[in-house]
C-alpha positions as CSV (number, residue, x, y, z in Angstrom):
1,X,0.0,0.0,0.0
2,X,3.0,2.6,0.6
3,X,5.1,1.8,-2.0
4,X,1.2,2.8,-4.6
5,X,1.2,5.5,-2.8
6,X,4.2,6.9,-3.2
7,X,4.0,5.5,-7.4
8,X,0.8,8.0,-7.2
9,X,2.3,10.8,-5.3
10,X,4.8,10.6,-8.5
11,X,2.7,10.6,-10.9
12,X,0.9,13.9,-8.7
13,X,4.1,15.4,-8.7
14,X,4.9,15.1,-12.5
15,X,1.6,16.2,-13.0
16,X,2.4,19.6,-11.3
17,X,6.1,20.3,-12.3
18,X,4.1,20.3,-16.0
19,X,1.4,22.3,-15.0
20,X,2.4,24.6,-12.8
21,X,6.0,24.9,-14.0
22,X,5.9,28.3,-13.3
23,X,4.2,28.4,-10.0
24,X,7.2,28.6,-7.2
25,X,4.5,28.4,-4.3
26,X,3.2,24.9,-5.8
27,X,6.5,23.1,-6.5
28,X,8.3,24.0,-3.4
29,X,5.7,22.3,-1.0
30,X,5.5,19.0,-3.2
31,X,9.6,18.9,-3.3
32,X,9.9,19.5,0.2
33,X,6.8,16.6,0.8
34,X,8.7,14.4,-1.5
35,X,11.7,14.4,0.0
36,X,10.2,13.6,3.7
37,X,8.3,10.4,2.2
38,X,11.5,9.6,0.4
39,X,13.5,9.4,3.4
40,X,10.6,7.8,5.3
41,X,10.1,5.0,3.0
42,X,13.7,4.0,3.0
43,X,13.8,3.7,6.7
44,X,11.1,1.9,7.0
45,X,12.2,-0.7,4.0
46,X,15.5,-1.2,6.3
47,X,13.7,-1.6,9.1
48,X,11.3,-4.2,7.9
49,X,14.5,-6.1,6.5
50,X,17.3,-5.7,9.0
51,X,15.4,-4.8,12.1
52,X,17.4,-1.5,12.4
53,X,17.6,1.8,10.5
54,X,21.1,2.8,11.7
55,X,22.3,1.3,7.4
56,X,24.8,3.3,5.3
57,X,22.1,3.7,2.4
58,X,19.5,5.1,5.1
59,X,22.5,7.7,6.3
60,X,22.6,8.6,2.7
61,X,19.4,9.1,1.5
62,X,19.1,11.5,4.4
63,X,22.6,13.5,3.4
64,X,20.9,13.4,-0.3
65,X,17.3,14.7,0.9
66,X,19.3,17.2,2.8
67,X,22.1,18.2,0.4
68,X,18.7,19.4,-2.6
69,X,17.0,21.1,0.7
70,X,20.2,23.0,1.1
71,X,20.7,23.8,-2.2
72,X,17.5,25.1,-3.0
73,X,17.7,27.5,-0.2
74,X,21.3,28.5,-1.2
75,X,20.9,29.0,-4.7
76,X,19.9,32.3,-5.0
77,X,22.5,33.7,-2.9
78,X,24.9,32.9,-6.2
79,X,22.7,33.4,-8.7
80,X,24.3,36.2,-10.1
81,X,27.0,33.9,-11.0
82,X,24.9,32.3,-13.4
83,X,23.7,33.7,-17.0
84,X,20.1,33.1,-15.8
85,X,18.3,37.1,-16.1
86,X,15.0,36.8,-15.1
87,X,13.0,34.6,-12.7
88,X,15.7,32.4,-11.1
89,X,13.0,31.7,-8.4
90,X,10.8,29.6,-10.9
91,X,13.7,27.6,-12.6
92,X,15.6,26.6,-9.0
93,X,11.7,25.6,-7.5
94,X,11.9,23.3,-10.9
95,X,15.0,22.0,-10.0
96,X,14.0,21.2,-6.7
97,X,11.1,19.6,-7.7
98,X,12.7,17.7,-10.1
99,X,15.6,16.2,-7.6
100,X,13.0,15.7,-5.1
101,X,10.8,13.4,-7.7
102,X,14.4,11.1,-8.1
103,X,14.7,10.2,-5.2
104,X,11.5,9.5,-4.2
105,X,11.5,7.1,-7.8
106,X,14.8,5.7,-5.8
107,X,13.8,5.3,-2.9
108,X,10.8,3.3,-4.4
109,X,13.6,1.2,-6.4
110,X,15.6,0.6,-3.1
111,X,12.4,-0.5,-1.1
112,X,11.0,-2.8,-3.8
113,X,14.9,-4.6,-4.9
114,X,15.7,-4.7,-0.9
115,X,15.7,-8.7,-0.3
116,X,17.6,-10.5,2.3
117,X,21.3,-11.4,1.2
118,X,22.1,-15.3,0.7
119,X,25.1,-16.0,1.8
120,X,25.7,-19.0,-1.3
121,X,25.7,-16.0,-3.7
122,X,29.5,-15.4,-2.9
123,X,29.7,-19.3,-2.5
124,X,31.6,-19.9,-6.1
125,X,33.6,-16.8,-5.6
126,X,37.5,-17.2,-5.9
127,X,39.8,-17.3,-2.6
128,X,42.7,-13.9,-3.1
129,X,45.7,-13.5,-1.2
130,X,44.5,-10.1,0.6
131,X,49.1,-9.9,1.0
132,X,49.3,-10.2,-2.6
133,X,46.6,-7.5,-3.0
134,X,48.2,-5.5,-1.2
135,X,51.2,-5.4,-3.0
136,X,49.6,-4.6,-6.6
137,X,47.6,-1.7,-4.8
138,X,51.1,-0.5,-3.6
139,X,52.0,-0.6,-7.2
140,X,49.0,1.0,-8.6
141,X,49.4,3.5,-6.0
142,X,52.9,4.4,-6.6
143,X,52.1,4.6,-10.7
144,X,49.7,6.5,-9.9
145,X,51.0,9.1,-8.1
146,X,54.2,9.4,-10.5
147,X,51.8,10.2,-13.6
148,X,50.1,12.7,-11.7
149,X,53.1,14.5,-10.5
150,X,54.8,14.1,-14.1
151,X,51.9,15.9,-16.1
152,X,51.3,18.6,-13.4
153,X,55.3,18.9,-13.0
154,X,55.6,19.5,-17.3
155,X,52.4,22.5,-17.4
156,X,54.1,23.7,-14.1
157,X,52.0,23.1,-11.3
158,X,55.0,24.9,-9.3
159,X,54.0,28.4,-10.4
160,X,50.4,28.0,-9.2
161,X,52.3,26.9,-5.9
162,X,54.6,30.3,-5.5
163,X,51.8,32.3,-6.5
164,X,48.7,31.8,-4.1
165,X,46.1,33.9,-5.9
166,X,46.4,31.2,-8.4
167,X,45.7,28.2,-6.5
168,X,42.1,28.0,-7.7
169,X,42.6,27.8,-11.1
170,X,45.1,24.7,-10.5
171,X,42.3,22.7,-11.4
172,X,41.9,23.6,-14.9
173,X,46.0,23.7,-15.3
174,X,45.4,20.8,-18.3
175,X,43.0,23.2,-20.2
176,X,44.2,24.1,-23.8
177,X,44.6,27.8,-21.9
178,X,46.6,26.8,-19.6
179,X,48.8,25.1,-22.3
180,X,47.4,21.3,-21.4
181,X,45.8,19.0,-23.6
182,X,43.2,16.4,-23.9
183,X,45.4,13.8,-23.7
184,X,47.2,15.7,-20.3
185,X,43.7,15.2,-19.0
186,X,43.6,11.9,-19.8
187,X,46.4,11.2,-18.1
188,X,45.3,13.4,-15.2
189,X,41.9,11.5,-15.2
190,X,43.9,7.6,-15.3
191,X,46.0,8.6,-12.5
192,X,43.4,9.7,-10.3
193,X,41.2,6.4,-11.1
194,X,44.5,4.2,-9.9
195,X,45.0,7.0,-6.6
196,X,41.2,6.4,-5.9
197,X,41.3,2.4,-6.6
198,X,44.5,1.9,-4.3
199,X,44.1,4.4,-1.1
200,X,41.0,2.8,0.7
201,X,42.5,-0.6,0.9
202,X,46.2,0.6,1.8
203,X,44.9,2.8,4.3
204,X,42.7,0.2,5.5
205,X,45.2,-2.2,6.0
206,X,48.0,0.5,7.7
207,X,45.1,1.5,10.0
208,X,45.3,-2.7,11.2
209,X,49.3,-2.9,10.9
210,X,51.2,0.5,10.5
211,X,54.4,0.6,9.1
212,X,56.7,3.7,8.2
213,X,57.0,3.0,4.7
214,X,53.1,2.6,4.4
215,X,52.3,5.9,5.6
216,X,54.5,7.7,3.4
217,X,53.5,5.7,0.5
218,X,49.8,7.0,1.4
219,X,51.3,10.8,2.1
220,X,52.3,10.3,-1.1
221,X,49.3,9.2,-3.0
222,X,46.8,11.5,-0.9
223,X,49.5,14.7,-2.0
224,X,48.5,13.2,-5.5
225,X,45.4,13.1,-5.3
226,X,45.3,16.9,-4.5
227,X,46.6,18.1,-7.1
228,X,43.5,18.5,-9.4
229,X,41.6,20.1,-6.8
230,X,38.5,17.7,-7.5
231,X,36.8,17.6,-3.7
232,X,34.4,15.1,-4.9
233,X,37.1,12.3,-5.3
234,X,38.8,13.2,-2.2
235,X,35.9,12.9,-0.3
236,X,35.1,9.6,-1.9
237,X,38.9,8.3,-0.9
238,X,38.0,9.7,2.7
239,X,34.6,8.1,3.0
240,X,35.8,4.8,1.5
241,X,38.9,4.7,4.0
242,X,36.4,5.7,7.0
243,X,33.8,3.4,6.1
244,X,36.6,0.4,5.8
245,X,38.2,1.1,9.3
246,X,34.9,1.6,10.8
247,X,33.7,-1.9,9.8
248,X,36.8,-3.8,11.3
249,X,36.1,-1.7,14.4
250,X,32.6,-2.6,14.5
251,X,31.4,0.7,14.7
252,X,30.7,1.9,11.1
253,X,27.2,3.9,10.8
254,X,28.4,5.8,14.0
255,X,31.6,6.9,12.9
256,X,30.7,7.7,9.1
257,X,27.7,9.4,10.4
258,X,30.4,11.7,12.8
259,X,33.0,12.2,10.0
260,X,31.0,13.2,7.7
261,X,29.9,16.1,9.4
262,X,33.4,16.8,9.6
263,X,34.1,16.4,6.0
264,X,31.4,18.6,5.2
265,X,32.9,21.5,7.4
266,X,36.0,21.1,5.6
267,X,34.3,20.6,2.4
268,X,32.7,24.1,3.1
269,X,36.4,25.7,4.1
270,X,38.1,24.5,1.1
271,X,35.4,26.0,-0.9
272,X,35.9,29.6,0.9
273,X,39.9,29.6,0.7
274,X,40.2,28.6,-2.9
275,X,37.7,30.7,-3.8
276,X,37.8,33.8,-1.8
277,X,40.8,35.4,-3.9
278,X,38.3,34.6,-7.1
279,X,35.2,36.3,-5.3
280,X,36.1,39.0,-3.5
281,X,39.0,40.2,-0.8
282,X,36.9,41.7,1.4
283,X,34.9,39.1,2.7
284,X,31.6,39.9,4.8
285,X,29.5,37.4,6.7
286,X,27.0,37.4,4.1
287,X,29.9,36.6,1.0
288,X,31.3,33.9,3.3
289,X,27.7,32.3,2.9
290,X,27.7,32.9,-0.5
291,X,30.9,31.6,-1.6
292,X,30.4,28.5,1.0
293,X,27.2,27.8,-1.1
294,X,28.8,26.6,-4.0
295,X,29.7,23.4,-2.2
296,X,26.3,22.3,-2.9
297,X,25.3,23.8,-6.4
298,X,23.6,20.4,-8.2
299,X,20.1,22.4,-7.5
300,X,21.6,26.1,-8.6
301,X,23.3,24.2,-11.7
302,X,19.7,22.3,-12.6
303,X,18.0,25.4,-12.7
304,X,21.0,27.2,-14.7
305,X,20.7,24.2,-17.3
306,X,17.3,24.3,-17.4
307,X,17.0,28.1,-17.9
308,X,19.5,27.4,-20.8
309,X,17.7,24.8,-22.6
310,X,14.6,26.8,-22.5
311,X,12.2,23.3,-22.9
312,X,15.0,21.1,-25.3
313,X,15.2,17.9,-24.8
314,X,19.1,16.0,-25.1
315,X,17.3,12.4,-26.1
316,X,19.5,10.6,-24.1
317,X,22.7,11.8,-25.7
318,X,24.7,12.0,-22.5
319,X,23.5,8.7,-21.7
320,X,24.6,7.5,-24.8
321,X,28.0,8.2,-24.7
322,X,28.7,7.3,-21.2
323,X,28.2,3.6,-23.2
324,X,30.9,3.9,-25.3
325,X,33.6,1.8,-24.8
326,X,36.6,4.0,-26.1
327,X,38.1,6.4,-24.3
328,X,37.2,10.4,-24.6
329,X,40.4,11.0,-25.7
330,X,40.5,8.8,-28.8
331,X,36.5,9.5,-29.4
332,X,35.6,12.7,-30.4
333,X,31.4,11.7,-30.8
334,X,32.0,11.1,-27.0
335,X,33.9,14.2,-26.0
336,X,31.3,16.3,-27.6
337,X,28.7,14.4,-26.4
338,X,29.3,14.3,-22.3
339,X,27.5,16.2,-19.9
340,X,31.0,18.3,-19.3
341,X,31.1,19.6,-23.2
342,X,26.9,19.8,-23.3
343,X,26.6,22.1,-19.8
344,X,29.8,24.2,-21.1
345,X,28.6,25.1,-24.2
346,X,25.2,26.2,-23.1
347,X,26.7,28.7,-20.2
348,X,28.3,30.0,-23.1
349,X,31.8,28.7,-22.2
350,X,34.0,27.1,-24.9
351,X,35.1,24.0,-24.6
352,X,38.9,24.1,-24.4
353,X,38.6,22.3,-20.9
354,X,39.2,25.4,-18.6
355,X,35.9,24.9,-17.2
356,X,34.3,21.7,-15.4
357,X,31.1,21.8,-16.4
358,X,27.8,22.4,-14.6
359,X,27.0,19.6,-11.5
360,X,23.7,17.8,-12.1
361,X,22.8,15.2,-10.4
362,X,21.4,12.1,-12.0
363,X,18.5,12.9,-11.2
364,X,18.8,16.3,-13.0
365,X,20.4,14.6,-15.8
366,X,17.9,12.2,-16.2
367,X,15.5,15.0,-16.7
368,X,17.1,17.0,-19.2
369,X,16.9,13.8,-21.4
370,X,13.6,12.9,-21.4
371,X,11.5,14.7,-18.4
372,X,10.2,13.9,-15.9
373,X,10.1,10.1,-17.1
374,X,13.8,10.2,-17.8
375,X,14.3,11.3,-14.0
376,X,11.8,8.8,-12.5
377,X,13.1,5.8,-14.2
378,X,17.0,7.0,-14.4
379,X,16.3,7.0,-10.3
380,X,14.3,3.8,-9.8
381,X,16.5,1.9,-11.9
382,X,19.5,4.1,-9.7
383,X,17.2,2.7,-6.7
384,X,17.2,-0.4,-7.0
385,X,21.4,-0.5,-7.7
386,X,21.5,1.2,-4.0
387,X,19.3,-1.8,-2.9
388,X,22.1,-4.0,-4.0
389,X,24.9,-2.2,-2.2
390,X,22.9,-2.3,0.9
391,X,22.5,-6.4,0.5
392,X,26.1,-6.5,-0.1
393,X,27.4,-4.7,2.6
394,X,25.3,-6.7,5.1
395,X,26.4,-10.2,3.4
396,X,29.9,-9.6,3.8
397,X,29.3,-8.3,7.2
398,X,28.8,-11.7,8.2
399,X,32.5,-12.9,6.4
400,X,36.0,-12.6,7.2
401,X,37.2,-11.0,3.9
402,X,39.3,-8.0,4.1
403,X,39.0,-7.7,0.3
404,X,34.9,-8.7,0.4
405,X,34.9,-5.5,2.5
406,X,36.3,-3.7,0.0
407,X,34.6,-4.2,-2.8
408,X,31.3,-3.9,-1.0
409,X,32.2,0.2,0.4
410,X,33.8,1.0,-2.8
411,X,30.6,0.1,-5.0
412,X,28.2,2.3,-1.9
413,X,30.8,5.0,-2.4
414,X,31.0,5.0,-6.2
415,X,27.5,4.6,-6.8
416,X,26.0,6.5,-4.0
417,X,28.4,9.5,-4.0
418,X,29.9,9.9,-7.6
419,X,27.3,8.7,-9.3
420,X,24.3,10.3,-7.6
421,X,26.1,13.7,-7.9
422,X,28.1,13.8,-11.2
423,X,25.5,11.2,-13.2
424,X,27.1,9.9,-16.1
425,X,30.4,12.1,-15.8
426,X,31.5,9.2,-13.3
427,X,31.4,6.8,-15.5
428,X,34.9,6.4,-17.4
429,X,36.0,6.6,-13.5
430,X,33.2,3.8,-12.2
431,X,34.5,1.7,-15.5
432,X,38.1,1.7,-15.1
433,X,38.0,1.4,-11.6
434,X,35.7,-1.8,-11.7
435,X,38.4,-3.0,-14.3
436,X,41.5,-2.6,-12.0
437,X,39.9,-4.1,-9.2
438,X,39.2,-7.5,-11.6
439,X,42.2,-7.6,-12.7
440,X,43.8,-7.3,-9.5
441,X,41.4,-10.1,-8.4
442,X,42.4,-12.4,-10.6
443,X,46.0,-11.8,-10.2
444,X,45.9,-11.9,-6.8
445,X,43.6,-15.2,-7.2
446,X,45.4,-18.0,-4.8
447,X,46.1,-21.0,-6.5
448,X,46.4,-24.9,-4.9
449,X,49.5,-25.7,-4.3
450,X,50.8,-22.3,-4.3
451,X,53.1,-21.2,-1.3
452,X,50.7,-18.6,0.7
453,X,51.6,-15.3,2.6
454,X,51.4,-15.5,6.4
455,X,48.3,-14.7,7.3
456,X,47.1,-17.0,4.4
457,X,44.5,-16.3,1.4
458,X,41.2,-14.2,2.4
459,X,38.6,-16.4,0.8
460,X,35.7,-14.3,-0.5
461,X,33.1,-17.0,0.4
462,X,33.8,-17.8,3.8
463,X,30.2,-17.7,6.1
464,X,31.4,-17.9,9.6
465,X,29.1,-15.3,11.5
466,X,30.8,-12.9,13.2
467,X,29.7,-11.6,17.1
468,X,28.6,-8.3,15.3
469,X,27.3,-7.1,12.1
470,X,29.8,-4.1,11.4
471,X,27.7,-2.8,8.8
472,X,24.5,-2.2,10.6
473,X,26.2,-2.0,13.9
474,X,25.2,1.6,16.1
């Protein structure tokens, strides 16, 4: 009965973002009554299923109901940094309606896919030598971080160093204006996916057994991983790393739940210092706001879009491409066809790579595609993935698998963080990041016969129940 009610309170909801489009007072009540049932429904799926709503995937859908309600009442307060002229009101209530009506079509997806785990699904998995992995992520690590430095090092990253008014624009250093190319981003891009892939686990496992040369090998990756000044990857390293250590300590939900408020404050900071010699040098109270508000601009971006397209419709392009399987760099159908090039060249900014792009969310993307159905079934479908991470996490809860573990947080944190903010922008890194991650599996596969480290191989089928469930645990 609640999960046709909420399928009717979507179709209501459509209903009004096409009616009353231009009606403010209409489609801020609906969002904001959307997002409440959306966040309602998921707890009360978990808590029918695993007696408890203290899950990861409940802790996020409240951070995403609450990161559109911030972002909605933030957005005006930059909205002179957009190109939209006239009624900015209308087009960021659309937006919010819009993100609001995704993940309520999620959280539908999530409470109808949610099933209890078996644990014979990872039964016919292979056994890895979690030693062995961690010597290839060690590898990938160090690679890595080399690349990053080399590319940064040749379009001299050093001058943006000495010169601290310049810091911000170290992000777009392998633009064509900044004397980079597509293949520098490439590069750039490839690095970061083997920085990303490798931290988690090596931070994991120096958390358990710390060693000198392990902690500068991190130092060195994290200093990496800094260099492109892309918070959202950070954070996702950060989370992943948390969410690991918190599940060997049996204590997960309550320490993610603690350091992300912590990341979020520094989140906010970083956004004021890099961007407060862009903004202004005389900051007030009120431009501290302002500038802090672009932490959050997936709702302020929507509208800007939507203002932009003026009622166009992309077909599914941006989907599209993300399905290629060549890289951007030798496709140039693709590069023209991503969300980055679309959102750049309708603010009016060329696309010579100095800019990122506008931040939709998938929801948002969805939208822009094919309406309102593109963001209700981009979201269930979205929904139902998130359902899966939930199941997996609470499987390998009950199994002694440092690698298990691993695999479980980093598909929550790539498809519940990347993916639900950047949409199909994340998916060259969800792609070759799943691919490193197989082939370090099967190289790291343990073999009969074959002479084992000390602590021995980490099978990834192994059901002995544990005194705790680490993933679900308060």
């Amino acid at each position: 009965m609640i999960l046709v009610l909420c399928m009717i309170a979507l179709f209501v909801a459509a209903l009004l973002g096409i009616v009353f489009q231009d009606a403010p007072a209409v489609l801020v009540p609906a969002g904001a009554c959307l997002l409440l049932a959306a966040f309602l429904l998921v707890r009360q799926a978990a808590l029918r299923l695993f007696g408890t709503t203290r899950t990861l995937c409940v802790l996020f859908f409240a951070l995403a109901a609450s990161h559109v309600s911030l972002g909605f009442l933030l957005a005006n307060l930059t909205v002179t940094h957009t190109s939209i002229r006239s009624n900015p009101d209308v087009y960021f209530a659309n937006a919010l309606l819009i993100n609001s009506v995704g993940l309520l079509a999620a959280a539908l997806g999530y409470a109808w896919k949610l099933q209890p785990a078996e644990p014979r699904t990872l039964s016919s998995l292979p056994v890895v030598d979690v030693d062995f992995v961690e010597q290839c992520f060690r590898l990938l690590l160090t690679a890595g971080a080399l690349v990053m430095f080399f590319v940064y090092w040749r379009l001299g990253f050093l001058n943006y160093l000495t010169t601290p008014e310049k810091l911000p624009f170290l992000r777009y250093i392998t633009s064509d204006l900044a004397g980079g190319s597509a293949a520098d981003e490439w590069l750039a891009n490839r690095a970061m996916d083997l920085l990303t892939v490798a931290l988690p686990f090596l931070v994991y496992r120096t958390v358990k057994r710390p060693r000198l040369a392990g902690i500068l090998l991190i130092t060195l990756g994290y200093l990496a991983l800094l260099l492109p000044l892309r918070r959202a990857n950070l954070l996702g390293v950060l989370f992943a790393s948390l969410i690991l250590v918190g599940i060997e300590r049996h204590n997960v939900y309550r320490l993610t739940r603690r350091w992300i408020l912590v990341g979020t404050g520094l989140y906010i900071f970083s956004q004021c210092l890099f961007l407060a010699t862009v903004v202004s040098s005389d900051f007030s109270p009120e431009g501290v706001l302002a500038v802090s508000s672009t932490a959050l601009p997936e709702v302020r971006d929507l509208g800007w879009t939507l203002n932009r397209l003026d009622g166009e419709r992309l077909n599914g392009i941006t989907f599209a491409q993300a399905l290629i399987p060549l890289p951007s760099v030798a496709s140039d159908w693709s590069a023209k066809h991503s969300l980055r090039a679309i959102s750049t060249k309708l603010i009016g900014v060329d696309q010579s790579g100095q800019s990122g792009g506008l931040r939709l969310t998938l929801m948002g993307e969805g939208y822009i595609n094919f309406g309102y159905l593109g963001a209700i079934g981009a979201s269930f479908l979205w929904g139902c993935v998130v359902a899966w991470c939930e199941q997996l996490l609470s499987l390998v809860a009950r199994i002694h698998s440092e690698f298990m573990n691993y695999i479980s947080v980093m598909c929550f944190v790539w498809l519940c963080l990347l993916f639900y903010l950047a949409g199909t922008q994340a998916a060259a890194s969800l792609k070759m990041g799943a691919m490193l991650i197989l082939a370090v599996a099967w190289l790291c596969k343990w073999r009969p016969g074959a002479e084992s480290a000390p602590q021995g191989p980490q099978p990834w089928g192994s059901f002995a129940q544990r005194s705790e469930t680490p993933g679900l645990a308060p």
